[in-house]
DRENNUSE-674254 format. One line per field, with one value per residue: residue in three letters; x, y, z of N, C-alpha, C in turn. Coordinates in steps of 0.02 Angstrom, whole numbers, always signed. Example, Ala and Ser with C-alpha at 12.3 -4.5 7.8 and 13.67 -1.06 7.14 Angstrom:
2
residu: c(Ala;Ser)
n.xx: c(+660;+642)
n.yy: c(-284;-112)
n.zz: c(+390;+354)
ca.xx: c(+615;+684)
ca.yy: c(-225;-53)
ca.zz: c(+390;+357)
c.xx: c(+660;+645)
c.yy: c(-165;+2)
c.zz: c(+390;+394)
END
This chain:
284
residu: c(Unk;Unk;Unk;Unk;Unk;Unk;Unk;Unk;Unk;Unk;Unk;Unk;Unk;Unk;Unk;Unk;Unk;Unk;Unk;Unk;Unk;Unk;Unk;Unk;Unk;Unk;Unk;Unk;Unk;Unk;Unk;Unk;Unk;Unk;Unk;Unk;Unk;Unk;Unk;Unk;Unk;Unk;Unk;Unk;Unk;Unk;Unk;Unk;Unk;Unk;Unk;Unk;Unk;Unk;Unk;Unk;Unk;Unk;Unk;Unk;Unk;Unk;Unk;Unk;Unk;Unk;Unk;Unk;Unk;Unk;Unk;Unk;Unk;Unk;Unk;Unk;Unk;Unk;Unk;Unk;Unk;Unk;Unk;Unk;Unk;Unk;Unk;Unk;Unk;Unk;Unk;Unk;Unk;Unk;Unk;Unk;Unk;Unk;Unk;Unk;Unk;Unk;Unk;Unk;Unk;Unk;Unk;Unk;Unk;Unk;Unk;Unk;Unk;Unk;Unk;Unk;Unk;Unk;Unk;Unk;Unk;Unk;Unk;Unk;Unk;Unk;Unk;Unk;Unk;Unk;Unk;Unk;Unk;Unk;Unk;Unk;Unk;Unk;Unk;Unk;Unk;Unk;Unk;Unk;Unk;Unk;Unk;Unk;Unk;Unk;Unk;Unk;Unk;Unk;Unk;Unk;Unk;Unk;Unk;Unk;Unk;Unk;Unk;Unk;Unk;Unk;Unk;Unk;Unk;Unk;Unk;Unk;Unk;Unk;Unk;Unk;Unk;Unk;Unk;Unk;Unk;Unk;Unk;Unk;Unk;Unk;Unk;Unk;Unk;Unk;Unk;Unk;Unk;Unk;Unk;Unk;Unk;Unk;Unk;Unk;Unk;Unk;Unk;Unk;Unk;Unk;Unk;Unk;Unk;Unk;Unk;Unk;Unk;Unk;Unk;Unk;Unk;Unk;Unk;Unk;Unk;Unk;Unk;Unk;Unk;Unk;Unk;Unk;Unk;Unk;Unk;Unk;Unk;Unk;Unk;Unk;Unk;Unk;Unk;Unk;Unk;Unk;Unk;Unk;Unk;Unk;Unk;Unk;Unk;Unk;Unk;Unk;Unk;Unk;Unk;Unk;Unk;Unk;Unk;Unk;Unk;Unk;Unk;Unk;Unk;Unk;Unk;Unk;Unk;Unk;Unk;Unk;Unk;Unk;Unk;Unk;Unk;Unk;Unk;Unk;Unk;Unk;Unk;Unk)
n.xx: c(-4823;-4827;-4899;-4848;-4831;-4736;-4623;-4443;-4351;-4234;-4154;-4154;-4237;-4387;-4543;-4724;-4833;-4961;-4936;-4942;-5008;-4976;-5021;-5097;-5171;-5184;-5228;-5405;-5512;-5625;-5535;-5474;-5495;-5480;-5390;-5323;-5319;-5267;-5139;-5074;-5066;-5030;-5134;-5321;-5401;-5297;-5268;-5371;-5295;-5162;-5214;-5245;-5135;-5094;-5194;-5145;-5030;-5064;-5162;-5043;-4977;-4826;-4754;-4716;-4784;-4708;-4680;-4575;-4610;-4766;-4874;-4794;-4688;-4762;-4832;-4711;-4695;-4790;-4800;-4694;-4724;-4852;-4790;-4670;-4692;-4667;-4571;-4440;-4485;-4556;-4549;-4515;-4531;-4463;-4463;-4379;-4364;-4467;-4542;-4641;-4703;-4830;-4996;-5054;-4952;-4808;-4663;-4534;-4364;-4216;-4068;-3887;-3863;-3962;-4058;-3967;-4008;-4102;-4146;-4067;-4169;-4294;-4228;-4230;-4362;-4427;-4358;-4255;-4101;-4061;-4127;-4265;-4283;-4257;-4315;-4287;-4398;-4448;-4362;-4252;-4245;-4158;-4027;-3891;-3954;-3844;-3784;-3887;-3919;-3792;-3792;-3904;-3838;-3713;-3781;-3838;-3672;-3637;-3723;-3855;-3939;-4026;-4084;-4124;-4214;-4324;-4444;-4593;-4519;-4426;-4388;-4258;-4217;-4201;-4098;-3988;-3966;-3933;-3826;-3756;-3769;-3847;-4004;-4179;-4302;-4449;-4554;-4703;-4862;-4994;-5126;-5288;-5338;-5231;-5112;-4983;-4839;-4817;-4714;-4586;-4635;-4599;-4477;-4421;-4448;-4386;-4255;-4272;-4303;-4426;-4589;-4678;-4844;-4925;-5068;-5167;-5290;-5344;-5456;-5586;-5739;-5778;-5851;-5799;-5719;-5822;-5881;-5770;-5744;-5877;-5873;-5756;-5810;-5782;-5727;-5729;-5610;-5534;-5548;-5459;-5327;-5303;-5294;-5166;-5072;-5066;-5011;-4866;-4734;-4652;-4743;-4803;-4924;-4980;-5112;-5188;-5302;-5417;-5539;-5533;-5612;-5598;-5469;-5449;-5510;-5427;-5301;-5343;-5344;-5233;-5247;-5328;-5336;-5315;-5401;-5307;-5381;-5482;-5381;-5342;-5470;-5484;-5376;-5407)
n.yy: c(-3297;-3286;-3160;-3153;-3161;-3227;-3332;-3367;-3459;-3611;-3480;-3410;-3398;-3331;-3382;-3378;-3424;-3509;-3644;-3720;-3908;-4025;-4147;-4186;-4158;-4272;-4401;-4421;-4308;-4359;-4466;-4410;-4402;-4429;-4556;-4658;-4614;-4630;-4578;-4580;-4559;-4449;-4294;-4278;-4170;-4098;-3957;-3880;-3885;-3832;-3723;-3695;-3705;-3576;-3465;-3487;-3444;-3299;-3266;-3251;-3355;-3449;-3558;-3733;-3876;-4061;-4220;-4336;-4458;-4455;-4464;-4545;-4441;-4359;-4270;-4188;-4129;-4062;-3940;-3889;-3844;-3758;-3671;-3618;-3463;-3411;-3438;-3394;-3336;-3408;-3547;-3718;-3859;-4040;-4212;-4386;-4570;-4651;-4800;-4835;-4956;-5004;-4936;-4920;-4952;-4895;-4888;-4858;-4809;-4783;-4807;-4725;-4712;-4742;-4612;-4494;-4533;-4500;-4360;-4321;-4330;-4262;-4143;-4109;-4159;-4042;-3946;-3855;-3810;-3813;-3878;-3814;-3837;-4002;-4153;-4291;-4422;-4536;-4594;-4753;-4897;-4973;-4934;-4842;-4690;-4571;-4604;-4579;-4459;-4408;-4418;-4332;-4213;-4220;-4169;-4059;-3991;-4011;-3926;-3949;-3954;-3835;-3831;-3963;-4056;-4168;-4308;-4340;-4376;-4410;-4302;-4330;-4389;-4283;-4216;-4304;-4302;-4181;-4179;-4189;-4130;-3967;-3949;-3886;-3899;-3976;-4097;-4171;-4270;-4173;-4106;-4036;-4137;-4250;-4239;-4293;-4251;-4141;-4109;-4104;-3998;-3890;-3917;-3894;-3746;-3703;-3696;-3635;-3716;-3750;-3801;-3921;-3971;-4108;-4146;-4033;-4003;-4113;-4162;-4165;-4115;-4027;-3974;-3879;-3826;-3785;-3685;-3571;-3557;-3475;-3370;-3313;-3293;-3385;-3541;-3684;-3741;-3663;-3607;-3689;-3697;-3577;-3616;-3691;-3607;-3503;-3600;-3612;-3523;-3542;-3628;-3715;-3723;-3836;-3832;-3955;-3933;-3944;-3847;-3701;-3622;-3664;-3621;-3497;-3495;-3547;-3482;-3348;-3388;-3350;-3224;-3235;-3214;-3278;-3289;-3302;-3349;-3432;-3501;-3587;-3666;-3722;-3813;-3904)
n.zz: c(-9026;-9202;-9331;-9454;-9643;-9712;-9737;-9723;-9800;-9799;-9746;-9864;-9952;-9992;-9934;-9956;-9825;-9856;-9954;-10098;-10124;-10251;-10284;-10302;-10408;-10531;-10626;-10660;-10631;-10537;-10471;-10369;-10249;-10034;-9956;-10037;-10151;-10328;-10380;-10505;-10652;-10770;-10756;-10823;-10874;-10901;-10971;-10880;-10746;-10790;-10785;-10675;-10571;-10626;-10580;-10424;-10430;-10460;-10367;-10272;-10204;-10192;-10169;-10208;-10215;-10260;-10304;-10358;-10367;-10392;-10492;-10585;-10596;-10700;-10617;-10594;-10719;-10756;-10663;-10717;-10845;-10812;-10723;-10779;-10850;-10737;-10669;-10603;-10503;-10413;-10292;-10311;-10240;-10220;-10236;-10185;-10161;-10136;-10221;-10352;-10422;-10437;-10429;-10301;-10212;-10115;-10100;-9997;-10038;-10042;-10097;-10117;-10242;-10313;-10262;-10327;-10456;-10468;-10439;-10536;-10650;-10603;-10616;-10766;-10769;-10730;-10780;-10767;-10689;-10577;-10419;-10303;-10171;-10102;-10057;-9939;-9979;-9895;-9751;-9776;-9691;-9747;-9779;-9708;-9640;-9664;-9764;-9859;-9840;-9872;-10004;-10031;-9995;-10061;-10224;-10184;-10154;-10292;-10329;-10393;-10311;-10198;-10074;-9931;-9896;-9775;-9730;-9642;-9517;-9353;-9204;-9181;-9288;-9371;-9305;-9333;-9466;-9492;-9445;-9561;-9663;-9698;-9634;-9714;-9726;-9645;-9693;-9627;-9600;-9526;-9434;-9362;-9304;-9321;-9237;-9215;-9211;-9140;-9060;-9150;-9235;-9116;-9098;-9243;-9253;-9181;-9221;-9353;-9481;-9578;-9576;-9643;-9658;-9728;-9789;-9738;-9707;-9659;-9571;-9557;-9489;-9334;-9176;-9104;-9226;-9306;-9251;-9214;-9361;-9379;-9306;-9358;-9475;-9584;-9700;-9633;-9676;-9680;-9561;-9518;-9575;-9528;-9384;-9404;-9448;-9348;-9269;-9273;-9303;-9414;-9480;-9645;-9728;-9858;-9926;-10041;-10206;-10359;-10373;-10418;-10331;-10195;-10185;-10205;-10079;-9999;-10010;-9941;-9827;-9746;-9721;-9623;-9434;-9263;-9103;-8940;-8868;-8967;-9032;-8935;-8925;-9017;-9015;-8917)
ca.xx: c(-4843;-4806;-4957;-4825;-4864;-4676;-4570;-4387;-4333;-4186;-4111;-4137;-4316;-4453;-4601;-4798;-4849;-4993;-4910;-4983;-4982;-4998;-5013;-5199;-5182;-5164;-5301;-5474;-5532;-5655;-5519;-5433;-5507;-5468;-5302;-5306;-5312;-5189;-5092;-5024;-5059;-5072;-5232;-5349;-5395;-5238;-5281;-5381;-5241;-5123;-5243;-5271;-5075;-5075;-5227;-5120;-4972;-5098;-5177;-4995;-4947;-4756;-4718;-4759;-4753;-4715;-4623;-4536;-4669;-4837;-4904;-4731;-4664;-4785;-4832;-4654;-4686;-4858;-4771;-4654;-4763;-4886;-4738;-4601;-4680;-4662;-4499;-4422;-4540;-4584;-4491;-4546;-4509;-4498;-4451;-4364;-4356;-4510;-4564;-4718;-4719;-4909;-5046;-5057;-4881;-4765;-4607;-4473;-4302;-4139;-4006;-3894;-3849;-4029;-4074;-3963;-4027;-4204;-4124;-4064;-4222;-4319;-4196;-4248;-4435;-4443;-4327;-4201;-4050;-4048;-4197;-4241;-4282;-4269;-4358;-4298;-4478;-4459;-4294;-4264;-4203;-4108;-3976;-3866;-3960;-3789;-3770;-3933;-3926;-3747;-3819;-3916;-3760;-3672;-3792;-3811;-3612;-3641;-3759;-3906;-4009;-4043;-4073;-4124;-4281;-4348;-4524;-4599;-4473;-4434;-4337;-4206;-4172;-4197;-4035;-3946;-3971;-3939;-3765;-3706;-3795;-3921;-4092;-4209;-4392;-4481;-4646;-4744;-4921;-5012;-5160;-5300;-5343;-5186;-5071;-4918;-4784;-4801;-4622;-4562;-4653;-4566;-4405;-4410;-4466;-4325;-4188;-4286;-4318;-4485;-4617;-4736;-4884;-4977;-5156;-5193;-5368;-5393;-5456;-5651;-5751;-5822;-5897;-5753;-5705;-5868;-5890;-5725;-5770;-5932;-5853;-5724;-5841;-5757;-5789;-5714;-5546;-5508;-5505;-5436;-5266;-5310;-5260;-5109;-5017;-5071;-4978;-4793;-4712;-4613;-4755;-4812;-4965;-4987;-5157;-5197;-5365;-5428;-5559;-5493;-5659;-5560;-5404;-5466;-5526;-5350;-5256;-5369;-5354;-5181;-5233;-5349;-5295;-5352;-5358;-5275;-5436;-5501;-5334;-5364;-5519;-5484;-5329;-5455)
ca.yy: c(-3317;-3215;-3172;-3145;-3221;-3216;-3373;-3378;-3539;-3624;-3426;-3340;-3395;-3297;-3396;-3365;-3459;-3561;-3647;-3773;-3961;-4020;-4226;-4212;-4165;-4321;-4457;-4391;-4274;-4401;-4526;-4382;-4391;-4490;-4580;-4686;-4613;-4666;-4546;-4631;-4537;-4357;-4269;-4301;-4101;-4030;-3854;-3842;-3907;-3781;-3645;-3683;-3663;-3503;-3449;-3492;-3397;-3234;-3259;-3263;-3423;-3447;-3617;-3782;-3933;-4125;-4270;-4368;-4513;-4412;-4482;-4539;-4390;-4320;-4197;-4129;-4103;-4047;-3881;-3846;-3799;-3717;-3607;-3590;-3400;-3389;-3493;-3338;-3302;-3452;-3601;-3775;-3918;-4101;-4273;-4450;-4601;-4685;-4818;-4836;-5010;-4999;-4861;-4938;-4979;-4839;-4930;-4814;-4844;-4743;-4808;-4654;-4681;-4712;-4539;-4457;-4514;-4479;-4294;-4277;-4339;-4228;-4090;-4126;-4154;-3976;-3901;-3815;-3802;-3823;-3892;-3767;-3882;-4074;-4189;-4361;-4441;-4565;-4636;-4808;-4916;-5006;-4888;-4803;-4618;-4542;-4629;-4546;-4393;-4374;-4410;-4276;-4166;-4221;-4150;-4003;-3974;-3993;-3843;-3967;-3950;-3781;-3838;-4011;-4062;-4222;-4304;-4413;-4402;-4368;-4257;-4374;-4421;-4232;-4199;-4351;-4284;-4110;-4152;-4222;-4073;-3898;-3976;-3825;-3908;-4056;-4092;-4214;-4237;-4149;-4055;-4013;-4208;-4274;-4189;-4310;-4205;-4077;-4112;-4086;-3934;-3863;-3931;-3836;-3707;-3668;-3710;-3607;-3749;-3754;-3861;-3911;-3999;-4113;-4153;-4006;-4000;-4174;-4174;-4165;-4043;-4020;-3915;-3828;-3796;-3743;-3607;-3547;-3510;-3439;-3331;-3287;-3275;-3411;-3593;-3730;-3769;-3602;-3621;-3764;-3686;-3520;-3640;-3729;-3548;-3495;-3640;-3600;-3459;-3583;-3659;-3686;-3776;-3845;-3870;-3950;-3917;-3933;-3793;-3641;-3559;-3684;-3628;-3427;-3481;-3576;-3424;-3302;-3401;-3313;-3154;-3222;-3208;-3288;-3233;-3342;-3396;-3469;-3564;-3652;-3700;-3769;-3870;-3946)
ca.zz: c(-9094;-9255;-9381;-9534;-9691;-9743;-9707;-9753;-9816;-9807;-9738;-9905;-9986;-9951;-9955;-9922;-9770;-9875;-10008;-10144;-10128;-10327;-10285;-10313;-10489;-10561;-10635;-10669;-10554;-10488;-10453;-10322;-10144;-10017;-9925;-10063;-10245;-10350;-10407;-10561;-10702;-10776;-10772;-10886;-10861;-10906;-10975;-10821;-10712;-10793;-10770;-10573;-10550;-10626;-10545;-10377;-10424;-10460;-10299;-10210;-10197;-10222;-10135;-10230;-10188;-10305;-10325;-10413;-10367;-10411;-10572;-10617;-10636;-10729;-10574;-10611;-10769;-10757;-10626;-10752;-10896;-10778;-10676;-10828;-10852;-10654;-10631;-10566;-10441;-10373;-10252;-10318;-10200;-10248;-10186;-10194;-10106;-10137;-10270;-10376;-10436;-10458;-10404;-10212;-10190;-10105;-10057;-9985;-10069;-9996;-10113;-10128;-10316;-10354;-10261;-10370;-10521;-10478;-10434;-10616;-10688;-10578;-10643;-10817;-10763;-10676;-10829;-10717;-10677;-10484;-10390;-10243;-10134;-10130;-10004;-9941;-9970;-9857;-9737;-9791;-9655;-9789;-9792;-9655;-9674;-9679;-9837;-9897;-9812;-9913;-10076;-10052;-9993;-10153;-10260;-10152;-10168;-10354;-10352;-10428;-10267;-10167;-9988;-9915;-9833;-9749;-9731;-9612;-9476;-9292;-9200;-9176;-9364;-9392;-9293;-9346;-9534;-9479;-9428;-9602;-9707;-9682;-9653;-9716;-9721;-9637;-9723;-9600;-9615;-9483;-9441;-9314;-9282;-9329;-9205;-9153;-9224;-9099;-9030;-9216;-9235;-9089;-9124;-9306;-9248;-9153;-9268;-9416;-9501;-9596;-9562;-9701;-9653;-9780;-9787;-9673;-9663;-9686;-9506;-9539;-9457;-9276;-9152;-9116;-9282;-9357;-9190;-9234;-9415;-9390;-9267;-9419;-9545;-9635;-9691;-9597;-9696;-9676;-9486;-9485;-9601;-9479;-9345;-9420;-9478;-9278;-9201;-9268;-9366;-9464;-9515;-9704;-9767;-9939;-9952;-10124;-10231;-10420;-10383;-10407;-10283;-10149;-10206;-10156;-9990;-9958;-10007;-9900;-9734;-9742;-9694;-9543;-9383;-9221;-9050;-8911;-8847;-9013;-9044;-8886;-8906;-9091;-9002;-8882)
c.xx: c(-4835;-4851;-4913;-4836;-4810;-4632;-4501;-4354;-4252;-4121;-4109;-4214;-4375;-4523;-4656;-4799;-4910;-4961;-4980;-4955;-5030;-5009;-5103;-5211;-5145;-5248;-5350;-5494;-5583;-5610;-5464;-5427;-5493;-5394;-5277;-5313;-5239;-5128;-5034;-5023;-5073;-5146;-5254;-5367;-5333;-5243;-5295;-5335;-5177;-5141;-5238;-5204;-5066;-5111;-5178;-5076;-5011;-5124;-5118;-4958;-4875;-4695;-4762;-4726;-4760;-4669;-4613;-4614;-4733;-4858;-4832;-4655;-4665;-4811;-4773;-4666;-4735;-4857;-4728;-4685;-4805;-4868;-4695;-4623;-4669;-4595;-4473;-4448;-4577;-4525;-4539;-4501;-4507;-4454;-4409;-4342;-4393;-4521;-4621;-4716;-4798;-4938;-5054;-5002;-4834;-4713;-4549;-4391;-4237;-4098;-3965;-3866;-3942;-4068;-4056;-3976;-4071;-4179;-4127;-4133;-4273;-4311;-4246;-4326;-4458;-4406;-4290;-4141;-3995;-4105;-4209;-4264;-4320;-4272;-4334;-4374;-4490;-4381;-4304;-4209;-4182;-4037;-3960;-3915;-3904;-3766;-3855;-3927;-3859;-3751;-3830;-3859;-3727;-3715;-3799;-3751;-3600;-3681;-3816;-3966;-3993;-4017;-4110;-4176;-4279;-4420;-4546;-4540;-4474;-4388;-4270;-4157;-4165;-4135;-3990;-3940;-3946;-3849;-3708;-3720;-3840;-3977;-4145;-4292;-4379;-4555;-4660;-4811;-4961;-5080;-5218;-5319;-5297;-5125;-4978;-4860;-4785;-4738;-4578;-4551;-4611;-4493;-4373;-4401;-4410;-4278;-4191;-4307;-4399;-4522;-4676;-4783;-4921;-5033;-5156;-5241;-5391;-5439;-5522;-5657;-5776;-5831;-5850;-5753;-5754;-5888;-5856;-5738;-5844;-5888;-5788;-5737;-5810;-5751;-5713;-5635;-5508;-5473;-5472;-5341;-5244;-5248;-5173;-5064;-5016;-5002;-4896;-4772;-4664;-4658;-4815;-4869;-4966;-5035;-5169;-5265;-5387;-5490;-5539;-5536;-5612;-5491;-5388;-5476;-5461;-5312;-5271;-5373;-5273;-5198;-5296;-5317;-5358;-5342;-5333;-5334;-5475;-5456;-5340;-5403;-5522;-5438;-5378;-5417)
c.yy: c(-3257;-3225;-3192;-3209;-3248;-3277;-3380;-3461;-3553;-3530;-3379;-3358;-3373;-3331;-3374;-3416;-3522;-3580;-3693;-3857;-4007;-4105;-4239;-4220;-4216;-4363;-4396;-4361;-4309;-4460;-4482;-4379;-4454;-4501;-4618;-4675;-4624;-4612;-4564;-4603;-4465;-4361;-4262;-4229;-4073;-3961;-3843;-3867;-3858;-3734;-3640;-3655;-3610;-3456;-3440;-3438;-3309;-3225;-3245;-3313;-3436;-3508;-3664;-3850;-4022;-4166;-4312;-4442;-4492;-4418;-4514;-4495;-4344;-4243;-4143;-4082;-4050;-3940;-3851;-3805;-3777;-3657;-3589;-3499;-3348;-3401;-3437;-3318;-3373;-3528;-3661;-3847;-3985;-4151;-4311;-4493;-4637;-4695;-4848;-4923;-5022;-4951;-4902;-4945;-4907;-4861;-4859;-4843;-4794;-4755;-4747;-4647;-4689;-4640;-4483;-4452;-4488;-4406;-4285;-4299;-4272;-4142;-4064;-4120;-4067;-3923;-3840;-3828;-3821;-3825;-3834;-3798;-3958;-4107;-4281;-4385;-4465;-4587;-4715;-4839;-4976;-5001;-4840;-4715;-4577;-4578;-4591;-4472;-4360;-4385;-4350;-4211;-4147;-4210;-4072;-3969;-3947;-3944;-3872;-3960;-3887;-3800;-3942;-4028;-4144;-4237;-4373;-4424;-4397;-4318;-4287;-4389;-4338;-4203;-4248;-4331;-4232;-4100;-4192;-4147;-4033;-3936;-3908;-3834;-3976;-4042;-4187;-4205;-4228;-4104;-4043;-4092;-4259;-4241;-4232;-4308;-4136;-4059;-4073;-4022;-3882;-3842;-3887;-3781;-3656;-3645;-3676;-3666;-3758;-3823;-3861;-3978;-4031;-4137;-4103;-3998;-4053;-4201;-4168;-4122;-4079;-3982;-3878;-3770;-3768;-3685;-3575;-3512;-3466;-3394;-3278;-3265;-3313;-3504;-3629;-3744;-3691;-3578;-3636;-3746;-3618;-3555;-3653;-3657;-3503;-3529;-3620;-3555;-3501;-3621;-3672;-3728;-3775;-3890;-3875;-3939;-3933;-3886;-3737;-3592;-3597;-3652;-3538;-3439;-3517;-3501;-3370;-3317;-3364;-3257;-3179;-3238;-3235;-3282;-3314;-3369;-3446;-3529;-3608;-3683;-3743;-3841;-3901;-3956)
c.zz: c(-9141;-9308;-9453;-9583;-9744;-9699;-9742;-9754;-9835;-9789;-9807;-9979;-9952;-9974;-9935;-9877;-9812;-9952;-10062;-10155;-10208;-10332;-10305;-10395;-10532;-10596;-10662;-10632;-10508;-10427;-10385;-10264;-10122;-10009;-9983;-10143;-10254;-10365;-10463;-10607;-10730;-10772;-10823;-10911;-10867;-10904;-10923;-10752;-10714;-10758;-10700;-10542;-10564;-10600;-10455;-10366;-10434;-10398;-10259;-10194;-10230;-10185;-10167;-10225;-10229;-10267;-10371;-10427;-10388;-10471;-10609;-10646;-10683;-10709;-10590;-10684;-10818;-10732;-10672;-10806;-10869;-10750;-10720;-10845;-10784;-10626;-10581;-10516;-10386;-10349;-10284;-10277;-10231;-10211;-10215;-10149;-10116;-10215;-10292;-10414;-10464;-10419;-10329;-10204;-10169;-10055;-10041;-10005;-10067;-10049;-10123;-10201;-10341;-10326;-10302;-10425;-10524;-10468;-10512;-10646;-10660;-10605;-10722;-10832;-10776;-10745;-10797;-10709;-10590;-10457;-10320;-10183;-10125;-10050;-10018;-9918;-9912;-9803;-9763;-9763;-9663;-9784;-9739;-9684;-9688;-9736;-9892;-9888;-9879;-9972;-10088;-10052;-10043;-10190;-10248;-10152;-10259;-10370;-10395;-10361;-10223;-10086;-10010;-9858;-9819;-9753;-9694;-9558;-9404;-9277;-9195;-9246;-9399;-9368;-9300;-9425;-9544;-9469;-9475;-9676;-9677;-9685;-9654;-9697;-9685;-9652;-9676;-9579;-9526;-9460;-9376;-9274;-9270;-9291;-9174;-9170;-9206;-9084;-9088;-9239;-9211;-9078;-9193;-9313;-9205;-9170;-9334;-9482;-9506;-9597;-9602;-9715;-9712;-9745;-9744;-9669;-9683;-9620;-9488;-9481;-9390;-9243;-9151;-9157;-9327;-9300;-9211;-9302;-9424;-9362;-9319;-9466;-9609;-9634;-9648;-9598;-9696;-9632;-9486;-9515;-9567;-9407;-9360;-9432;-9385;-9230;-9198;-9316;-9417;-9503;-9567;-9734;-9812;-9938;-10037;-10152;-10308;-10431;-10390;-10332;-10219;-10143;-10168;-10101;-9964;-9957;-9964;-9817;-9702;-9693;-9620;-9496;-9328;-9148;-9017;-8893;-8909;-9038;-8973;-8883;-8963;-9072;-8946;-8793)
END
């Protein structure tokens, strides 16, 4: 295992190991927790929505994570005027693939001319020039993936997308994707409860390919995990992203927050370290 807090992305981005996942900031800050908020509309908190991303990027934080689906596209647009005095300094990720029809509805939709439009809109959203890395949301087994996969390619060729991630996949569609374009990230959600992209993990991990867990500490606490942080001196979600940066050197959490005091204890589980006997006893 490797403590570093330095992941290279896609072979020539240097990211922090805890990034920022920005899908929360949407709605009212009441309407955010939970499998099922909506995510439909900007935040009603803006200023303090701005402020938390730039708070992030002062703390360190230099991986962020949207999509195209996330309030409509207002998440994109929400990162850009938050990071435009950072652009330079920071990787912003984002998505397509999936459609919003209404605040419960998240249909996955492959076509590969509607991927590329949602690319240029995204472009446009994000106010860039070249996305630095773009995420098929979902596969949609509508559509041969080598007809999605080379969407993305062809915008990739055109120099509008960086690298080329996945989400939600296995290892199987990860080397069936892999051998039409560079696959740089897989973001599948994962964490100390939620574990059955181990294989994945390992598989990424081999190939350099980053692996970028969402929800990671959505995994509620237990004995384990509150021994472990006493024993750290730190609270629970701390472990619990302690663990997840433990299990693979490739791999990148983006926990999200609208506290900023949450937002310090995400960024500080960075620098803990745990011994081999504590990560075993957290993996159970």
């Amino acid at each position: 295992m490797t403590n570093s807090t330095i992941f290279q992305l896609g072979g020539d981005l240097d990211v922090r190991r805890i990034g920022y996942g920005a899908m929360r900031l949407a709605n009212a800050p009441h309407e955010r927790s939970g499998m099922t908020a909506p995510i439909w509309t900007a935040p009603t908190d803006r200023a303090e929505s701005v402020a938390l991303l730039r708070r992030a990027v002062e703390l360190g934080v230099n991986f962020f994570d949207t999509s195209d689906a996330y309030a409509l596209g207002a998440n994109e647009e929400l990162l850009a005027e938050a990071l435009a005095p950072h652009r330079d300094d920071v990787v912003i990720a984002t998505k397509a693939g999936v459609l919003r029809p209404s605040p419960a509805e998240w249909i996955p939709h492959g076509h590969p001319a509607y991927l590329r439009q949602q690319a240029e809109l995204s472009l446009r959203r994000l106010g860039t020039d070249r996305i630095d890395l773009f995420h098929l949301h979902r596969i949609d087994p509508e559509y041969p993936l080598a007809d999605q996969i080379g969407a993305l390619k062809q915008l990739r060729d055109e120099g509008k997308i960086r690298h080329i991630g996945l989400s939600e996949v296995t290892v199987d569609e990860i080397d069936e994707a892999a051998r039409i374009a560079p696959i740089a990230s897989v973001q599948n959600m994962y964490n100390l409860t939620e574990r059955g992209h181990d294989r994945v993990i390992d598989h990424t991990a081999s190939r350099g390919i980053a692996f970028v867990p969402y929800f990671p500490v959505s995994g509620g606490e237990h004995a384990p995990l509150t021994e472990v942080a006493a024993e750290l001196g730190a609270t629970t979600a701390q472990a619990a992203l302690a663990w997840l940066l433990h299990r693979a050197p490739n791999v990148i959490p983006i926990p999200g927050t609208s506290s900023p005091t949450h937002l310090a204890e995400n960024v500080a589980a960075l620098e803990l370290e745990l011994t081999e006997e504590q990560f075993k006893h957290l993996a159970g």
